[in-house]
C-alpha positions as CSV (number, residue, x, y, z in Angstrom):
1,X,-13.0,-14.0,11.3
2,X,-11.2,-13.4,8.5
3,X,-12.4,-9.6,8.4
4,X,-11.5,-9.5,12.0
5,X,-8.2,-10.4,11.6
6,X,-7.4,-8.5,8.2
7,X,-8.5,-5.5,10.4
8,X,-6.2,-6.1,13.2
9,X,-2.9,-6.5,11.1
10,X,-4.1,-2.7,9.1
11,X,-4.6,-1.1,12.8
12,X,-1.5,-3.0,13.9
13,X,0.2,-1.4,10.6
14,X,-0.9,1.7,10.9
15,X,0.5,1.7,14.4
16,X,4.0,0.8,12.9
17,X,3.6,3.0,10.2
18,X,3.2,5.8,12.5
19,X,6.6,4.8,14.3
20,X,8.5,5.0,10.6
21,X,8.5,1.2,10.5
22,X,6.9,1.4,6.9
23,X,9.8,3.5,5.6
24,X,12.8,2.0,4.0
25,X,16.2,3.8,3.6
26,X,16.5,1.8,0.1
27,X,14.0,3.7,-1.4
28,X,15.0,7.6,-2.7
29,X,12.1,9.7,-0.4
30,X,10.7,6.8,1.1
31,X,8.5,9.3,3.0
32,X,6.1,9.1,0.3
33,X,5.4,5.3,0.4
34,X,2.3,6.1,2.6
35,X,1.4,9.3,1.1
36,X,-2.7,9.0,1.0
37,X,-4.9,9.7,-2.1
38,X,-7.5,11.7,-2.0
39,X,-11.3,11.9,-3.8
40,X,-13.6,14.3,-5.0
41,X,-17.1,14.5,-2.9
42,X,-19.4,11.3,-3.6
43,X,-16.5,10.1,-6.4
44,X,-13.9,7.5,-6.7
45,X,-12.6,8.6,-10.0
46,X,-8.9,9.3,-9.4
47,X,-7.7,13.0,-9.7
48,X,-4.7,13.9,-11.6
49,X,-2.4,14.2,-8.1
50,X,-3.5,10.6,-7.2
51,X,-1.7,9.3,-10.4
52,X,1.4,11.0,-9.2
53,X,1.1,9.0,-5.9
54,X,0.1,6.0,-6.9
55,X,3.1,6.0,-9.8
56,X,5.7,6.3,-7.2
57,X,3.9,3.4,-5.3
58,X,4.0,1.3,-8.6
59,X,7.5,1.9,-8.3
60,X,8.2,0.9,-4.9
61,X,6.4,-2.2,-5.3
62,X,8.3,-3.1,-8.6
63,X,11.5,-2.4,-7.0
64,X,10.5,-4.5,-3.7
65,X,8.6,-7.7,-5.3
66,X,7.9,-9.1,-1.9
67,X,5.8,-6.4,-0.4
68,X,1.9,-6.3,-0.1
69,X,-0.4,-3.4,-0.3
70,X,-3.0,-2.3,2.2
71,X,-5.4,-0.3,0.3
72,X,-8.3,1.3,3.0
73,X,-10.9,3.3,1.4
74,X,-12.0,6.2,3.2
75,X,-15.6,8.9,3.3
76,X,-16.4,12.0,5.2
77,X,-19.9,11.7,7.2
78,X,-22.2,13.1,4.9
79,X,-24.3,10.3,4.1
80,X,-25.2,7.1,5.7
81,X,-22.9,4.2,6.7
82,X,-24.1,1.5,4.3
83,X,-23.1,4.0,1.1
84,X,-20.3,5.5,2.4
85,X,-19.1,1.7,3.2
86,X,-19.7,0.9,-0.4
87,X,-18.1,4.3,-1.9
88,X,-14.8,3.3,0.4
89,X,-15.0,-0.1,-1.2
90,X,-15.1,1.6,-4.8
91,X,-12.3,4.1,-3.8
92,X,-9.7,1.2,-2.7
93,X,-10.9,-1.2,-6.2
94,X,-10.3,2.3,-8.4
95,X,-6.6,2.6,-6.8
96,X,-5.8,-1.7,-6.8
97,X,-7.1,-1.0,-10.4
98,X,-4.2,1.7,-11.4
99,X,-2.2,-0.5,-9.3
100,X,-2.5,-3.9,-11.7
101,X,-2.9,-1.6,-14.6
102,X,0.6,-0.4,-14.3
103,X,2.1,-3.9,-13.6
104,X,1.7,-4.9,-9.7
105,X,0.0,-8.3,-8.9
106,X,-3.3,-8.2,-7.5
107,X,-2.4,-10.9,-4.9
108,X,0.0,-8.2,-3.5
109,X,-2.7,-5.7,-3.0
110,X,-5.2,-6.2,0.3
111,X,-8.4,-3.8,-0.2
112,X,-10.3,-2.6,2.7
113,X,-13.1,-0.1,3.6
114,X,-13.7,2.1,6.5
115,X,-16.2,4.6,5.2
116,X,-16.7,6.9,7.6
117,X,-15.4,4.7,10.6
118,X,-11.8,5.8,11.1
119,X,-12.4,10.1,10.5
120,X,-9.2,11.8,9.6
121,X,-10.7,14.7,11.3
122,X,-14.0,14.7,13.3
123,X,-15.2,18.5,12.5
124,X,-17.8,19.5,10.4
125,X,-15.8,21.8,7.9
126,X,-15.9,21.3,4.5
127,X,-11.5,20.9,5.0
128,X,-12.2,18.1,7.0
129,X,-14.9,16.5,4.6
130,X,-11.9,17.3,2.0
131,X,-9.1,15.0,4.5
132,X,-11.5,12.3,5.0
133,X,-12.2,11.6,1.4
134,X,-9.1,9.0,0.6
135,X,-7.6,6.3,-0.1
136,X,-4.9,5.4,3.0
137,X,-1.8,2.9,2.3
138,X,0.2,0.4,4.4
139,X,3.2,-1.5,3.0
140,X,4.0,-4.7,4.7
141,X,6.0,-7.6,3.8
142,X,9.6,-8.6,3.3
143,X,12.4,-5.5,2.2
144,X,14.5,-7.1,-0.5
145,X,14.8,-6.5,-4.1
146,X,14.9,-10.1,-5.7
């Protein structure tokens, strides 16, 4: 139940998210909030571009204490569902990880895996193996600064 329900409010998110809900005009390039991460073949190791993202994350969550992070890990298709379900679960604990490292509270960070469930894009292509591998955001909670 409680999966079931943690899954609805991501999809219901993401939804928003897509609508600009996520964005806040406080923020300088608030754009950027939901910007993904993404991950080497069979890895969860974070690149040196992930640390860019993930710093300007830090920062958005410092500035608004009372937001919570969604943290989905994501696979291409290239192996089965049980690893690529585990590999999403280590992608989203390597981000939360960099996350507490670099001050946020882990009770503001929600981790989820996919796997290979929700494909970026369907093809068979090694670029769309390369968009599927990532870590996807949603930022929820109340906008203030206190």
């Amino acid at each position: 139940m409680k999966k079931a329900l943690v899954l609805f409010l991501v999809l219901g998110v993401s939804a928003l998210a897509s609508q600009g809900w996520a964005a806040s005009g406080n923020f300088p390039d608030s754009t950027l909030i939901n910007e993904l991460v993404y991950f080497d073949s069979n890895k969860y190791n974070l690149k040196p571009e992930a640390l860019r993202v993930l710093d300007f994350k830090v920062a958005y969550l410092k500035h608004f204490p009372g937001k919570t992070i969604f943290v989905v890990g994501h696979t291409d298709k290239l192996s089965s569902d049980k690893y690529n379900l585990e590999l999403g679960r280590h992608r989203a604990e390597e981000v939360q990880r960099y996350l507490v490292n670099n001050g946020i509270n882990p009770k503001r960070i929600v981790l989820m895996t996919e796997g290979l469930r929700r494909l970026a894009d369907p093809g068979n292509s090694n670029a769309a193996h390369v968009k599927n591998r990532r870590a996807e955001f949603f930022i929820i909670g109340v906008n203030n600064s206190n």
